[in-house]
C-alpha positions in Angstrom: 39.6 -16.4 22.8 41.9 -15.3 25.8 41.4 -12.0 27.7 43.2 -9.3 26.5 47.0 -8.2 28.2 47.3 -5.0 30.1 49.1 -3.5 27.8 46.4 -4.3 24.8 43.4 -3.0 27.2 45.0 0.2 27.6 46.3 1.0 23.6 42.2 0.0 22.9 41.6 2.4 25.9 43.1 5.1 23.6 41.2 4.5 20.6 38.7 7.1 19.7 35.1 6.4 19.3 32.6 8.5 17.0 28.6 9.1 18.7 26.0 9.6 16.7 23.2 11.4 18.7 20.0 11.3 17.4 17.4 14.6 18.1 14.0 12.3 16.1 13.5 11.7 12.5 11.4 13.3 9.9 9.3 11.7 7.2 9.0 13.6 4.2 7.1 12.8 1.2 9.3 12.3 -1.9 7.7 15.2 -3.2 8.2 17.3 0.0 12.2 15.8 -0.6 12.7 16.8 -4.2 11.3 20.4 -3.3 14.0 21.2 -0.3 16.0 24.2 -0.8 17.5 25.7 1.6 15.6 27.3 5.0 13.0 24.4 4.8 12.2 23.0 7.7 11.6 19.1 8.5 9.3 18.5 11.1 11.0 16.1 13.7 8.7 13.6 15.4 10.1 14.4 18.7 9.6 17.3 21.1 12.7 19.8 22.6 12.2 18.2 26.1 12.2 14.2 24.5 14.9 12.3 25.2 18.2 11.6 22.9 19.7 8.7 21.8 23.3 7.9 21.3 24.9 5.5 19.1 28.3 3.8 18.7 28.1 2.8 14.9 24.1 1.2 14.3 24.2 0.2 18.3 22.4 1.9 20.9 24.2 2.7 23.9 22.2 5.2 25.6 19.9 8.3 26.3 20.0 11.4 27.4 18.9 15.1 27.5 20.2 17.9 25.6 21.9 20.6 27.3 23.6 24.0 26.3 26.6 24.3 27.7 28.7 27.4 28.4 26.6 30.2 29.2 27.9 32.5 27.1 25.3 32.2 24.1 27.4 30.2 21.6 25.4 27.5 21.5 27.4 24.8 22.0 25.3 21.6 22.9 25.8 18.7 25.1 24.7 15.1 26.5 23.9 14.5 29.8 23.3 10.8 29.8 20.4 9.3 31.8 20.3 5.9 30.8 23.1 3.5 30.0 21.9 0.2 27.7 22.9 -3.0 28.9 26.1 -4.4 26.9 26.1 -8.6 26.4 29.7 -8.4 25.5 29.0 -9.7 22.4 30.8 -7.9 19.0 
């Protein structure tokens, strides 16, 4: 397959991509799942301090730490990355 032109590079360059960030899992019974209602809270098997991991689709692409960002008590979260996962290039 022959490298992409300029011109094709730089439309893809454009293209937005979705991150999935994930803060741990939980692991609920089926009977702790069909009781939920609302203000129940899941038990995540990570800690505040853990690192996150970043997705693009079902591949990992990174980690990082949460951050709050602003200062002015909104609570608007943010990424900063620490690790980078080696890409093959492959699709």
């Amino acid at each position: 397959m022959a490298d992409p032109t300029p011109e094709a590079k730089s439309a893809l360059s454009r293209v937005p991509v979705e991150i999935t960030i994930s803060v741990g899992r939980a692991h609920p019974t089926v009977s702790e799942l069909l009781n939920m209602k609302r203000d129940t809270v899941l038990t995540l098997d990570r800690g505040v301090a853990d690192p996150v991991e970043l997705y693009a689709g079902d591949r990992l692409i990174g980690r990082g730490e949460l951050q709050e960002i602003g200062g002015d008590g909104s609570g608007r979260l943010a990424v900063r990355l620490t690790e980078v996962t080696e890409t093959d290039g492959a699709a």
